[in-house]
Z-matrix of the N, CA and C atoms (Angstrom, degrees):
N
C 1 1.449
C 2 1.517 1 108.73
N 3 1.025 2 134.33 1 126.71
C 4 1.485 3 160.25 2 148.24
C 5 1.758 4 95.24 3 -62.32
N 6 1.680 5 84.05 4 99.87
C 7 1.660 6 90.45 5 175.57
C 8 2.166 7 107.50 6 -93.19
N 9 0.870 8 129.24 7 5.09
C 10 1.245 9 142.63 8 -173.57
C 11 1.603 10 111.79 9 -110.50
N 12 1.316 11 119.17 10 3.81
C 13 1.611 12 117.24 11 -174.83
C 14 1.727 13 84.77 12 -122.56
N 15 1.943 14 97.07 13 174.05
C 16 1.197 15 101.00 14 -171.14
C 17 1.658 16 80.05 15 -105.83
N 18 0.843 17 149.08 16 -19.98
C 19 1.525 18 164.62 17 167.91
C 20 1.978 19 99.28 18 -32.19
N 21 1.381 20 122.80 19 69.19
C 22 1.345 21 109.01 20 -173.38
C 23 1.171 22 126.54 21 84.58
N 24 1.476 23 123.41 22 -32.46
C 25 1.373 24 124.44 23 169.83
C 26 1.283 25 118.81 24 -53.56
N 27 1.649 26 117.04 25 166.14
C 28 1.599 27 113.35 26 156.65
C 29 1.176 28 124.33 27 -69.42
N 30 1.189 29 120.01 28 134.15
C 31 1.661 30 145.25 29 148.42
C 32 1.982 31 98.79 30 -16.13
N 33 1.238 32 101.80 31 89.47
C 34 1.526 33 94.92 32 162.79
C 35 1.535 34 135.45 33 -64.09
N 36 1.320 35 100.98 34 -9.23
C 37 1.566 36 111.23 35 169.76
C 38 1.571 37 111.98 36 -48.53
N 39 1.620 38 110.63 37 -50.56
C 40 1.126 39 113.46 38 -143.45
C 41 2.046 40 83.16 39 -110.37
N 42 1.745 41 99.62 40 85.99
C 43 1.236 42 117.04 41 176.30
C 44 1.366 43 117.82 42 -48.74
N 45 1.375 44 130.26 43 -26.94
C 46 1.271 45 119.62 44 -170.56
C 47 1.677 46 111.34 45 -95.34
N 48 1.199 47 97.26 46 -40.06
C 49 1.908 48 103.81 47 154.33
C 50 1.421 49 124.85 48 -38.44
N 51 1.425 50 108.79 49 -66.23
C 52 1.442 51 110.77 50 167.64
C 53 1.552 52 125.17 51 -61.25
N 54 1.631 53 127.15 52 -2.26
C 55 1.285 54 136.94 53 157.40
C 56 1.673 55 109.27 54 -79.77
N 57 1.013 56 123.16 55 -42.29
C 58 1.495 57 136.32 56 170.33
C 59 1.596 58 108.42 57 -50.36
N 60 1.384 59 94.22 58 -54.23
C 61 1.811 60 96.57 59 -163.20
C 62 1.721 61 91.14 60 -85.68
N 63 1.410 62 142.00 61 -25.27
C 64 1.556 63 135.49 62 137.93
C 65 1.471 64 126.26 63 -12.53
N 66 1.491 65 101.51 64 -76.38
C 67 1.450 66 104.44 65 168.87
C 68 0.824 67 98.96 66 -59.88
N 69 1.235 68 153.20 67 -104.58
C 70 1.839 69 145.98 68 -141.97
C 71 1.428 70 95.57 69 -33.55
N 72 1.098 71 126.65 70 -53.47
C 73 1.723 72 108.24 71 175.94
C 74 1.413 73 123.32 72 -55.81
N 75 1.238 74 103.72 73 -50.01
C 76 1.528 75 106.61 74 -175.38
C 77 1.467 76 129.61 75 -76.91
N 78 1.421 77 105.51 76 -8.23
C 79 1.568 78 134.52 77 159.12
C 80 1.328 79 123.87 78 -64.42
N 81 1.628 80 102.98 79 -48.16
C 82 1.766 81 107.80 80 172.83
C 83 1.538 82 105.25 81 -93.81
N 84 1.023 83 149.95 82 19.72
C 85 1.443 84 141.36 83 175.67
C 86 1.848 85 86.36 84 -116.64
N 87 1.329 86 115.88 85 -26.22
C 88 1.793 87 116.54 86 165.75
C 89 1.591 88 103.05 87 -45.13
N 90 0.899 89 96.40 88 -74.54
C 91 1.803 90 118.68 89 173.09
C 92 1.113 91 89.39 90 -20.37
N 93 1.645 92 94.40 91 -101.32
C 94 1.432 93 104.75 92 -145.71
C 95 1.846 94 118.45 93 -43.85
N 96 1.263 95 105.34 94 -27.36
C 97 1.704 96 109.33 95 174.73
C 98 1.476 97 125.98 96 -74.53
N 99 1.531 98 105.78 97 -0.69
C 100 1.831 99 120.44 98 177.45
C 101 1.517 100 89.08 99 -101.16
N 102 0.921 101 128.61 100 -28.48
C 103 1.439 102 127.89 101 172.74
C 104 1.232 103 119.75 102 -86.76
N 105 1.366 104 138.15 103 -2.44
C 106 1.115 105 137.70 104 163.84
C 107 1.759 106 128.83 105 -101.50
N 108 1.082 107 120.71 106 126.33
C 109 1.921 108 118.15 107 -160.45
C 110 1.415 109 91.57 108 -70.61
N 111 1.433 110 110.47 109 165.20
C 112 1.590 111 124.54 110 -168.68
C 113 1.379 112 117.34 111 43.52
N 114 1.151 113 112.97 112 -176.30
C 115 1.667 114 132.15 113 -149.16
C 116 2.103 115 102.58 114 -81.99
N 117 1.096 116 109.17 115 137.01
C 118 1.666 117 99.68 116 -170.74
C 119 1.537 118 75.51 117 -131.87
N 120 1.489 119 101.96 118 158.65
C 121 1.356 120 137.12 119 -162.33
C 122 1.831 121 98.40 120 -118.38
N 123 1.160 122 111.99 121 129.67
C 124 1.606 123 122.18 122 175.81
C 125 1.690 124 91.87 123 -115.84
N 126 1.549 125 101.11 124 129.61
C 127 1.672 126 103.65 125 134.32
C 128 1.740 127 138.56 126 -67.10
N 129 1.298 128 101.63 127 -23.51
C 130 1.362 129 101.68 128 156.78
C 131 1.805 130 104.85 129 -178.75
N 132 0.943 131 90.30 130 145.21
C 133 1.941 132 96.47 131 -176.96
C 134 1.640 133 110.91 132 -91.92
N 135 1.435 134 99.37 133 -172.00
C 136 1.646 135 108.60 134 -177.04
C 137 1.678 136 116.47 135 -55.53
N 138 1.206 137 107.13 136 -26.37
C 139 1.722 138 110.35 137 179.55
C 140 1.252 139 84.62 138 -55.25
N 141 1.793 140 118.86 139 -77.47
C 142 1.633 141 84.76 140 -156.48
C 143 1.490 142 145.61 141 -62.46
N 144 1.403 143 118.39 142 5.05
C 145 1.665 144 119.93 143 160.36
C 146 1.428 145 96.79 144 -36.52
N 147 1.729 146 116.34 145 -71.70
C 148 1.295 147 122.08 146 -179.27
C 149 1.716 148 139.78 147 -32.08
N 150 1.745 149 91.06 148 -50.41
C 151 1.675 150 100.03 149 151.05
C 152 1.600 151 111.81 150 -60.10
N 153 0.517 152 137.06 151 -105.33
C 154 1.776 153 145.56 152 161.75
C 155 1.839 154 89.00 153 18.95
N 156 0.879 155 128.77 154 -67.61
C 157 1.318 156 126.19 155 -172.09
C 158 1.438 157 115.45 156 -71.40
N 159 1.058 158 108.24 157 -47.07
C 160 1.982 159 111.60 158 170.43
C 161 1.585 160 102.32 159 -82.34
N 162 1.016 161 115.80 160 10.51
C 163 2.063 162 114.25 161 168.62
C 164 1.592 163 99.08 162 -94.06
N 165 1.117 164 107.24 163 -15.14
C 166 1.760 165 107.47 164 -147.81
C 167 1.830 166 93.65 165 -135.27
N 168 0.994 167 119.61 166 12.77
C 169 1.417 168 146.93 167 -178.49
C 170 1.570 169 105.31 168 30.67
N 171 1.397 170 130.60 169 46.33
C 172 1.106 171 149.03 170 155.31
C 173 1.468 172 114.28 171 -57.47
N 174 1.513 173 127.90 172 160.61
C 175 1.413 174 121.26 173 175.70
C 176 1.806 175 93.97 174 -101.70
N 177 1.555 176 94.88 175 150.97
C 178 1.468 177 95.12 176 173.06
C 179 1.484 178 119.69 177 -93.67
N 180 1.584 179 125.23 178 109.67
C 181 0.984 180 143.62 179 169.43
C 182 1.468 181 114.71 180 -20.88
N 183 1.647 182 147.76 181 124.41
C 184 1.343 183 155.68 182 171.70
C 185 1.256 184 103.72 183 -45.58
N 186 1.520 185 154.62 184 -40.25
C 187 0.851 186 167.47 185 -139.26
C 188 1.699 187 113.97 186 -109.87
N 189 1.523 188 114.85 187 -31.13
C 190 1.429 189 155.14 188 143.24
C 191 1.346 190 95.36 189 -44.08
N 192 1.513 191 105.50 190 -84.81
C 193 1.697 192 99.00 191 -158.24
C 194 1.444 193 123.92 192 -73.62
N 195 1.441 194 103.76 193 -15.04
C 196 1.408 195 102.01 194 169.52
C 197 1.522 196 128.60 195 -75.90
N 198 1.609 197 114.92 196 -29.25
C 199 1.695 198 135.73 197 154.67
C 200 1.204 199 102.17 198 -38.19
N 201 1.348 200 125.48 199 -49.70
C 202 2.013 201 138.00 200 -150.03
C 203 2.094 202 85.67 201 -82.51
N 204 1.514 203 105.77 202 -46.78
C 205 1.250 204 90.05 203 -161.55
C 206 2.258 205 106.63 204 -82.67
N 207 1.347 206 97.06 205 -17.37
C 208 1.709 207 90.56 206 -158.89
C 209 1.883 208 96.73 207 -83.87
N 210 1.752 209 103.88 208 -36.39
C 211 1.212 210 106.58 209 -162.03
C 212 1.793 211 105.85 210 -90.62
N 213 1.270 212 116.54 211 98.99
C 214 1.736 213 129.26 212 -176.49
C 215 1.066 214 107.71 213 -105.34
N 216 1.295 215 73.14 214 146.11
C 217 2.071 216 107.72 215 175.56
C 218 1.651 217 106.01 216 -97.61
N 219 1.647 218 111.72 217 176.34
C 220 1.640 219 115.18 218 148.37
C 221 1.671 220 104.54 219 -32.74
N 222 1.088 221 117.71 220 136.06
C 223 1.632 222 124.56 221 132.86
C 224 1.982 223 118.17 222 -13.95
N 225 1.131 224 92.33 223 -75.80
C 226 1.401 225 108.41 224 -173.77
C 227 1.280 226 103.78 225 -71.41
N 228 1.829 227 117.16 226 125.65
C 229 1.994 228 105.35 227 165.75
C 230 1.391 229 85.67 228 -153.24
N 231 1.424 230 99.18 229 174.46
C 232 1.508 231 112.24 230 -145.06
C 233 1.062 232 103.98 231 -123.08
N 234 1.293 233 126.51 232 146.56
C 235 1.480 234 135.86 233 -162.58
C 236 1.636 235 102.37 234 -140.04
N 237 1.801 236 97.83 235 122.33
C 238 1.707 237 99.92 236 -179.55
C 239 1.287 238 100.78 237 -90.39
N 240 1.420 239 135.85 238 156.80
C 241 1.363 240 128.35 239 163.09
C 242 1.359 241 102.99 240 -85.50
N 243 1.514 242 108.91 241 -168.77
C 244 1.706 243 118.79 242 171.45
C 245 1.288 244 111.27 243 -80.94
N 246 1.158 245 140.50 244 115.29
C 247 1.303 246 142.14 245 154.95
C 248 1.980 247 111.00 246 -87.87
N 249 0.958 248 98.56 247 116.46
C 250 1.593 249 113.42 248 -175.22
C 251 1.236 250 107.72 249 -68.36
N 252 1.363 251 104.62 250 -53.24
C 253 1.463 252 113.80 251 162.87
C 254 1.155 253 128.66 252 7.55
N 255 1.861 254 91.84 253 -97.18
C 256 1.430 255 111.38 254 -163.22
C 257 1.885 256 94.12 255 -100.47
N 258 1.247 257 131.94 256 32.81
C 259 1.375 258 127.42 257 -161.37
C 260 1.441 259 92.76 258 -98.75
N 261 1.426 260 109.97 259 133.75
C 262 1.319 261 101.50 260 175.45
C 263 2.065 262 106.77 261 -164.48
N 264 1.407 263 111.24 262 122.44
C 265 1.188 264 114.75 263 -173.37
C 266 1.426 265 129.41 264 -55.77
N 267 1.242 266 139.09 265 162.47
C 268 1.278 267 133.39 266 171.91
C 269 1.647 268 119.67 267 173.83
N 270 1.523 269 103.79 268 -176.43
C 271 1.398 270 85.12 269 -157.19
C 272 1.787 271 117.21 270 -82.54
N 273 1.610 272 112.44 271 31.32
C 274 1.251 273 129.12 272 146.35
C 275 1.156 274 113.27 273 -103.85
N 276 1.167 275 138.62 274 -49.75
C 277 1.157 276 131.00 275 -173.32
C 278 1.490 277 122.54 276 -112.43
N 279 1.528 278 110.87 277 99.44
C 280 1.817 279 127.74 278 -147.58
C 281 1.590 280 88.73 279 -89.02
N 282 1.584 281 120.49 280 -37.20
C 283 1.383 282 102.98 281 -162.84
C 284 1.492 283 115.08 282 -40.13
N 285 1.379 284 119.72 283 178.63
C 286 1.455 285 130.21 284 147.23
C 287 1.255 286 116.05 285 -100.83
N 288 1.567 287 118.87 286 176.44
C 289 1.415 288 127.94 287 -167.54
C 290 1.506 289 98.27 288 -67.37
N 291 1.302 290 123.06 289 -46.14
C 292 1.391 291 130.99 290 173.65
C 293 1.264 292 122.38 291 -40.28
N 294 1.512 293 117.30 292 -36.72
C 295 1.623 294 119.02 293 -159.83
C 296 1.182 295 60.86 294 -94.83
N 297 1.326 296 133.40 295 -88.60
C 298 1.484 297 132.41 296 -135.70
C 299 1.360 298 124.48 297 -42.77
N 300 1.612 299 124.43 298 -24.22
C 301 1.232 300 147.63 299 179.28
C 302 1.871 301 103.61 300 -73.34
N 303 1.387 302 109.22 301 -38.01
C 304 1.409 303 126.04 302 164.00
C 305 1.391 304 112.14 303 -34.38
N 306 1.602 305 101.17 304 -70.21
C 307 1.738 306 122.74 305 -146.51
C 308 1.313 307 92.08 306 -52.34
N 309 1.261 308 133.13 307 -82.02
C 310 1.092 309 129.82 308 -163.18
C 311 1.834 310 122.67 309 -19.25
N 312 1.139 311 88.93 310 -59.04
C 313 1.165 312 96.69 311 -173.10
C 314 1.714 313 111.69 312 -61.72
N 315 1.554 314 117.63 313 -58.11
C 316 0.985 315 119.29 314 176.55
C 317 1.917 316 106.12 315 -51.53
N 318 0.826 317 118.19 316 -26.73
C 319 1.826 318 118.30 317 175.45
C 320 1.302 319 111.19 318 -70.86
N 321 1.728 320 117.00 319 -38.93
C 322 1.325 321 120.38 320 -177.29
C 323 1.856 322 108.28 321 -59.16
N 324 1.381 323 106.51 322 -41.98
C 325 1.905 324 95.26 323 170.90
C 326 1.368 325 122.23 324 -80.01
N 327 1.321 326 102.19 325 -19.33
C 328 1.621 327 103.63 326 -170.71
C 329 1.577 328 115.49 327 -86.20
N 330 1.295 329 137.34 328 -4.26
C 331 1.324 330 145.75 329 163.30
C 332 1.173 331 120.25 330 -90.25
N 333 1.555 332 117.40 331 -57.40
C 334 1.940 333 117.89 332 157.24
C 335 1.716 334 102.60 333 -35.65
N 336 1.451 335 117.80 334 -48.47
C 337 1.545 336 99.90 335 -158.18
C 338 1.411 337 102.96 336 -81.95
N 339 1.587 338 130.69 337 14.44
C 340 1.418 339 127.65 338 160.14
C 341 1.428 340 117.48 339 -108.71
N 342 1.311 341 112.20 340 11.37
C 343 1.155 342 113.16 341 -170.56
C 344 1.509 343 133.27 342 103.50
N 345 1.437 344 127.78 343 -8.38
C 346 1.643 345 128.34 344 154.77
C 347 1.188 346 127.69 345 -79.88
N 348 1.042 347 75.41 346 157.17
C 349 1.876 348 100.86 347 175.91
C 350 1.617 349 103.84 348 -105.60
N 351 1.561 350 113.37 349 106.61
C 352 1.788 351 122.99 350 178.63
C 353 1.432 352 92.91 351 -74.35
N 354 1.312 353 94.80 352 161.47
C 355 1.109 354 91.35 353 163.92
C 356 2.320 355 95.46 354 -167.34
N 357 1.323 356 94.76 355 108.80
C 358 1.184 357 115.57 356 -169.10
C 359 1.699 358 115.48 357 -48.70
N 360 1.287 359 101.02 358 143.02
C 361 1.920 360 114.67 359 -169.61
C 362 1.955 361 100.62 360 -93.03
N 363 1.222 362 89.01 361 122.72
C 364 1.779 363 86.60 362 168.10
C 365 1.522 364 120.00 363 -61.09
N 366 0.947 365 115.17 364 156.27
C 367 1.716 366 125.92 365 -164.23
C 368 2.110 367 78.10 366 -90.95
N 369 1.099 368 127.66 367 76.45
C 370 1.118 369 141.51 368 162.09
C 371 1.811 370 139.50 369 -109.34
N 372 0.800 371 118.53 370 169.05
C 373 1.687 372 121.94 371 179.74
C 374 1.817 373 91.24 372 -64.65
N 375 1.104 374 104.20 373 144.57
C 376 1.765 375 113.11 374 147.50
C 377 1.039 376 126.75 375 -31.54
N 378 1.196 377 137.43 376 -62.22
C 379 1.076 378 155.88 377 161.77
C 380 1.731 379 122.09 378 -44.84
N 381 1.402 380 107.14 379 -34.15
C 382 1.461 381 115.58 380 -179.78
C 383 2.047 382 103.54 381 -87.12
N 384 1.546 383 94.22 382 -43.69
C 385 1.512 384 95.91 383 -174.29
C 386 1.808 385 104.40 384 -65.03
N 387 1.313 386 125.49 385 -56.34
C 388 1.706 387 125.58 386 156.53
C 389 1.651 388 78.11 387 -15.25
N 390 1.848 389 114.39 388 -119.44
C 391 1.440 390 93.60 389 -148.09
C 392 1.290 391 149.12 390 -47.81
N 393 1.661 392 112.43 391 -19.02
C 394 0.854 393 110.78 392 157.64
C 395 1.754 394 126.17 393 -31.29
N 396 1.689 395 100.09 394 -87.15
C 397 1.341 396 105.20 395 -179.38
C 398 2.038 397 119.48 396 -43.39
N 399 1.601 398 126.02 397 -12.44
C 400 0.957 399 127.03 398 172.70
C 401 1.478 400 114.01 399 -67.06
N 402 1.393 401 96.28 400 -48.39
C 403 2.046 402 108.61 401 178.00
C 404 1.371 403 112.38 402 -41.00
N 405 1.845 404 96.43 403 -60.34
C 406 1.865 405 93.53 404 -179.08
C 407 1.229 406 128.18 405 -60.37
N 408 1.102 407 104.96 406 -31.00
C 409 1.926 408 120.98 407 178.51
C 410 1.576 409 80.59 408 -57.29
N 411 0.837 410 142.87 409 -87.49
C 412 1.473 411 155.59 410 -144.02
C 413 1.747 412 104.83 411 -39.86
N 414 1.292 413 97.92 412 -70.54
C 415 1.754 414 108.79 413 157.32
C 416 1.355 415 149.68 414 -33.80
């Protein structure tokens, strides 16, 4: 399922639904990455259901926070800021510059309070942020 299209996806109206149908995503790509040998790369893990819910000033469900605490990542995860720049909406990515200028921040408390260590992405080429994030792994 393509949770970002209107094509089958959830109804983003109904914010707490689309946190529900989140976790179920971010639960089976859990899976599937304990099942896979070497290091797998997430676009974003179970914390953010939690962001998603404190963006949208929802309470986070017990059932939520206990997923955030049993189901772990590396220690270390990476946080892009907003680049205005290259920011640009679509029919994956509905936020606005506004929410999006938000997330960060709201992500910056909500991962320390499960236990990571962020550690912020340079406003860089693709190619530079790849090594980047290789160095720290390394460290």
């Amino acid at each position: 399922m393509r949770l970002g299209t209107n094509r089958g996806g959830p109804p983003r109206r109904d914010r707490a639904l689309f946190a529900e149908l989140m976790l179920d995503h971010d639960l089976a790509a859990h899976a599937r990455s304990a099942a896979t040998e070497g290091p797998v790369f997430h676009d974003r893990g179970v914390p953010d259901v939690m962001g998603h819910l404190t963006l949208c000033g929802l309470p986070v469900p017990a059932h939520m926070d206990r997923a955030a605490r049993e189901f772990r990542y590396h220690r270390q995860a990476f946080i892009a800021p907003v680049w205005p720049e290259i920011f640009a909406q679509d029919a994956e990515r509905r936020q606005d510059l506004d929410e999006a200028r938000r997330t960060p921040d709201v992500m910056a408390g909500v991962y320390p309070a499960y236990g990571y260590d962020l550690i912020e992405l340079p406003r860089a080429t693709a190619s530079e942020r790849v090594a980047f994030v290789l160095e720290r792994l390394k460290a």
